[in-house]
N, C-alpha and C positions, 0 to 999 in steps of 0.2 A: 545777192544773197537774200532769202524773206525771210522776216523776221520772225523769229520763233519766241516761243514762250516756257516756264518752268511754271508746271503745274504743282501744288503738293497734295497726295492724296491721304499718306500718314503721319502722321506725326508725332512721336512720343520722344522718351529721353534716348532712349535704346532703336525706335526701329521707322524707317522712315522709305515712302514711297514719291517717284518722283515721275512726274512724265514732260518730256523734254519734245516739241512738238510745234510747227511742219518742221520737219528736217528735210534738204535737198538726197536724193535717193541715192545711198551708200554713207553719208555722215549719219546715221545713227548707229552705226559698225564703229566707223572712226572714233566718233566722242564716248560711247559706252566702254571700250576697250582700254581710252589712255586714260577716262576716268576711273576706272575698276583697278587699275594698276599703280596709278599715285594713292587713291583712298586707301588700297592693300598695304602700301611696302613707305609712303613718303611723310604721313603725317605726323606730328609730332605728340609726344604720351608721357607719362609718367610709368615708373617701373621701378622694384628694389634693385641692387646694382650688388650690395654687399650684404653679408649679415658677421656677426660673431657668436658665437654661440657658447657661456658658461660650462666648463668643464672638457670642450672638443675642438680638437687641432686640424681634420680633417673631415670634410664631407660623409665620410665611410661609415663612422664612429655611431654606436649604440650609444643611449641614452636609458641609465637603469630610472624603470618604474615609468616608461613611455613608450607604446604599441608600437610609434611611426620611429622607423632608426633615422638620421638625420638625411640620408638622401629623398628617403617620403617626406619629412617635411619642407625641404628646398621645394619641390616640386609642388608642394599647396603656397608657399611664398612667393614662386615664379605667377602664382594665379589670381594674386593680391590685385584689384584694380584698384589707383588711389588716382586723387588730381591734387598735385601741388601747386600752392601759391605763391612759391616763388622761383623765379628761376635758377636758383643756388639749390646744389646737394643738400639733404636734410637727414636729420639725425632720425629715428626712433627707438622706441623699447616694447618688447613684451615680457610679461613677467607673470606667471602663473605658477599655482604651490596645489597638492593637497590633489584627490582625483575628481576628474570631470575632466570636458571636454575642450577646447581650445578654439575661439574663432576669429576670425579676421576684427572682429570688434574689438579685443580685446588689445589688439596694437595699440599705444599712447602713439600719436603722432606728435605731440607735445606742439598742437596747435598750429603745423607746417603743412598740412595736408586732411583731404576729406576720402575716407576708403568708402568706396561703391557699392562694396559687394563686403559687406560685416558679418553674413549667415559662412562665409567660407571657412570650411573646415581645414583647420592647420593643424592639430594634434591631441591625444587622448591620453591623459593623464589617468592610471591606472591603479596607481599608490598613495595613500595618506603621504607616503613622503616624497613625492614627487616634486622635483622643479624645473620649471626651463625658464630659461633667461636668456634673451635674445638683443642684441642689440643690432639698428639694422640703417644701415644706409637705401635711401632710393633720389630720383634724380629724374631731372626731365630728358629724351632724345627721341629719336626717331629708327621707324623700323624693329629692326630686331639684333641684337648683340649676344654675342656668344660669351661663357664664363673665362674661357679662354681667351678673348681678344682683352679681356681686363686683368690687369695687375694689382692684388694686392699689397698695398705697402705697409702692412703690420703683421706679426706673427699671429695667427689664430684667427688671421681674417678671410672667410672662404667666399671669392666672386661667385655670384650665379646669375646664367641665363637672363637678362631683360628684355621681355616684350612688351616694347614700346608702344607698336599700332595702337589706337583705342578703335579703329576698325575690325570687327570678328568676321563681317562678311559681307561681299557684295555678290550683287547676282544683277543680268539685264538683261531684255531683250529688246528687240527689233521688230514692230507690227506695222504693216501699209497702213495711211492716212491719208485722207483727201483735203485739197484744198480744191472746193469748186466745185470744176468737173473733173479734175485730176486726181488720178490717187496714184502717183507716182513721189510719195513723199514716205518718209520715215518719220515713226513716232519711237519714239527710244522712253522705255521704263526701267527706271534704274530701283532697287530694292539696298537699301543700306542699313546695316545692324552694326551698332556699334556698342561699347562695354559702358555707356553711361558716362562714361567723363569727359565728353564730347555731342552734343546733339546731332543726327546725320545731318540737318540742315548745315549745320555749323560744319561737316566735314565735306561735303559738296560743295559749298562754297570755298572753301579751304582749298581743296584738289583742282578746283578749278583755275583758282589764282595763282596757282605753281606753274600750272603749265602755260599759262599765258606769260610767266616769267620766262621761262623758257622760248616759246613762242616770238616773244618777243626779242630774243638775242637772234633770231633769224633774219626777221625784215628791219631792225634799227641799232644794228650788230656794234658791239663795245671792242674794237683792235685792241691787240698786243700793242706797246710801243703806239698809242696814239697818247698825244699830248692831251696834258690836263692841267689844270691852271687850278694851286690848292691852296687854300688858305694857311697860312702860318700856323704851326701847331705848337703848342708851351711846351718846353722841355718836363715838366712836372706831369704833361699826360703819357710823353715820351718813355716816361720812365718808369710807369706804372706796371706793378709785374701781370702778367696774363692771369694769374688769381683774380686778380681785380674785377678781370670783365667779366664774373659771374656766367663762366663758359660751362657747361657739364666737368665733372671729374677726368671720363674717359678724352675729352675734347684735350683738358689743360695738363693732362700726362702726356699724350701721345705727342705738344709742341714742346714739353722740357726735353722727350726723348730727342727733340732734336737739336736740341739747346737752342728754342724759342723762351726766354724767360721773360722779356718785354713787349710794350707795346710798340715799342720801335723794331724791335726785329720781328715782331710778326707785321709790320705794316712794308718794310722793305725786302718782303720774302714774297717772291710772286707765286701766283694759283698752282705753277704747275711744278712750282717745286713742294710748295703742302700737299700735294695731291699725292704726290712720290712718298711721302711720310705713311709709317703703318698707323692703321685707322684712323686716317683721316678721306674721306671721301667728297664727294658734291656736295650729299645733305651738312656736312661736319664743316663745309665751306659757307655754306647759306649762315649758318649759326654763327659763323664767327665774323662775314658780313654784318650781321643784324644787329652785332654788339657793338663792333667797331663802328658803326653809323651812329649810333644812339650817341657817340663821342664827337659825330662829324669828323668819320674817319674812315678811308678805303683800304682795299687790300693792292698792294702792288700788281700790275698786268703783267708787265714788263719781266 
C-alpha cells in the first residue's frame, strides 16, 4: 500500500476541504463513499427531543396573539443547533411576553449548553398581550429520530423530530494523480459543511475512526461464546439502575420497555437480544458500550 497523505485546504467552524492523496486507483471511490455515509447518518449531535408548551395539549393548537400556530413553531425548534456539555438530557426554557419577535437566543439553556445559530427565527409575537412559554427538553444521539419513535411520559408533553447529525453536507470527488511517472492513482477531495458544533476536521476524523472499528471486527474478529476472563464486579455497581449511566432518555426508555432496569441485567443481556428491542440499534449499542466501559464493564456476546 503507499502511503498517502490528508491535506487541509479549508478550514473554518462550518466548512472544510480535504484532499486525501496518492490513493491506489479505485480507493478514492471506496474511502469517499463509506466516508460520505458515516459523516451523513453516524455521528453524534445534540438536538431538542421534547418541548411543553403553556396553555397547549397538542401539536395542532393555535396560540392567541402568535402568527406561528404551534406546528410552525416545532419546525423552527427542530432547527435549533445547540452543543451540550453534558452527556445527561437537559432542561431549558423560553419565555417571551409583549410583541416582537422570538429567536433562538432568547432560549435560557440554564448554563447546560451553547446554541449555534441564536439569529434563528422561532416566532412572532403580535400582541402587547402575548406570551409563550416553553419548556423544553434536548439531549445528546446520533442520526436522526422520529417524534414518533419517542414516548412522552407526561401529559402536555409533545416529542418532536431530532436531528442529530451536526453534518449538513458532504460532497467528493475522484481526480487522476501522479506519482512519478504514473498517474494511475486517485486523489479523493472530500468538501464537508457542518452546523458549527462540530469542526469538519473534527468530523473526518470522527468518521474515520468508526469505520476502522468496524473494520477492525473483520481481520481481529470478537466470537459469540468466546471466553473471557473478567474481573470481579461489586454488587453496588451491579445494582445501579441504567439512569445512572447517563445513557440519552430515548436509550434508557427503550431498556425499561424491556425490563432492563439494572446494570446487571443490561450486562447479562447479549447484543442480539438489545438489538431485537424497539429502538435500539448498532449506534444505541456503541453508547451503551461506551458507558459501560467507562465502569470497566462489557456487554454480554453470548
Amino acid at each position: 500500500m503507499i502511503n498517502f497523505k490528508v491535506t487541509t485546504t479549508t478550514n473554518s467552524d462550518t466548512e472544510g476541504a480535504f484532499i486525501v492523496e496518492p490513493l491506489e486507483a479505485g480507493f478514492g471511490h471506496t474511502l469517499g463513499n463509506c466516508l460520505r455515509r458515516v459523516l451523513l447518518t453516524s455521528l453524534e449531535g445534540s438536538a431538542i427531543s421534547f418541548i411543553k408548551i403553556d396553555g397547549v395539549s397538542h401539536q395542532f393548537s393555535v396560540i392567541s396573539g402568535i402568527s406561528e400556530d404551534v406546528t410552525e413553531i416545532i419546525l423552527n425548534l427542530k432547527q435549533v443547533r445547540l452543543k451540550i456539555f453534558s452527556d445527561k438530557p437537559i432542561k431549558m426554557r423560553l419565555q417571551a411576553s409583549g410583541k416582537g419577535e422570538v429567536k433562538a437566543r432568547d432560549i435560557d439553556t440554564l448554563g447546560g449548553a451553547e446554541i449555534i445559530n441564536p439569529d434563528l427565527h422561532i416566532a412572532s409575537l403580535n400582541s402587547p398581550s402575548a406570551k409563550l412559554n416553553i419548556e423544553m427538553t434536548a439531549e445528546k444521539g446520533v442520526g436522526y429520530l422520529g417524534a414518533d419513535e419517542k414516548k412522552a411520559e407526561e401529559i402536555g408533553v409533545i416529542s418532536i423530530d431530532s436531528i442529530y447529525s451536526p453534518v449538513v453536507l458532504v460532497n467528493y470527488k475522484v481526480e487522476p494523480t501522479r506519482v512519478g511517472r504514473s498517474s494511475n492513482f486517485d486523489k479523493l477531495i472530500l468538501n464537508i459543511t457542518t452546523d458549527g458544533t462540530i469542526k469538519p476536521e473534527e468530523a473526518l476524523n470522527e468518521s474515520a475512526r468508526i469505520l476502522s472499528v468496524y473494520f477492525k471486527q473483520i481481520f481481529e474478529p470478537t466470537f459469540e461464546g468466546e471466553e473471557v476472563v473478567e474481573p470481579a464486579i461489586s454488587n453496588d455497581v451491579l445494582k445501579l439502575s441504567v439512569e445512572e449511566l447517563d445513557l440519552p432518555v430515548r436509550i434508557t426508555n427503550a431498556l425499561k420497555a424491556v425490563d432492563i432496569d439494572t446494570v446487571e441485567n443490561l450486562i447479562t443481556t447479549s447484543r442480539t437480544q438489545l438489538l431485537k428491542a424497539k429502538n435500539l440499534g448498532v449506534q444505541s449499542l456503541s453508547l451503551i458500550s461506551q458507558k459501560l466501559s467507562e465502569r470497566g464493564l462489557i456487554l454480554s456476546e453470548a
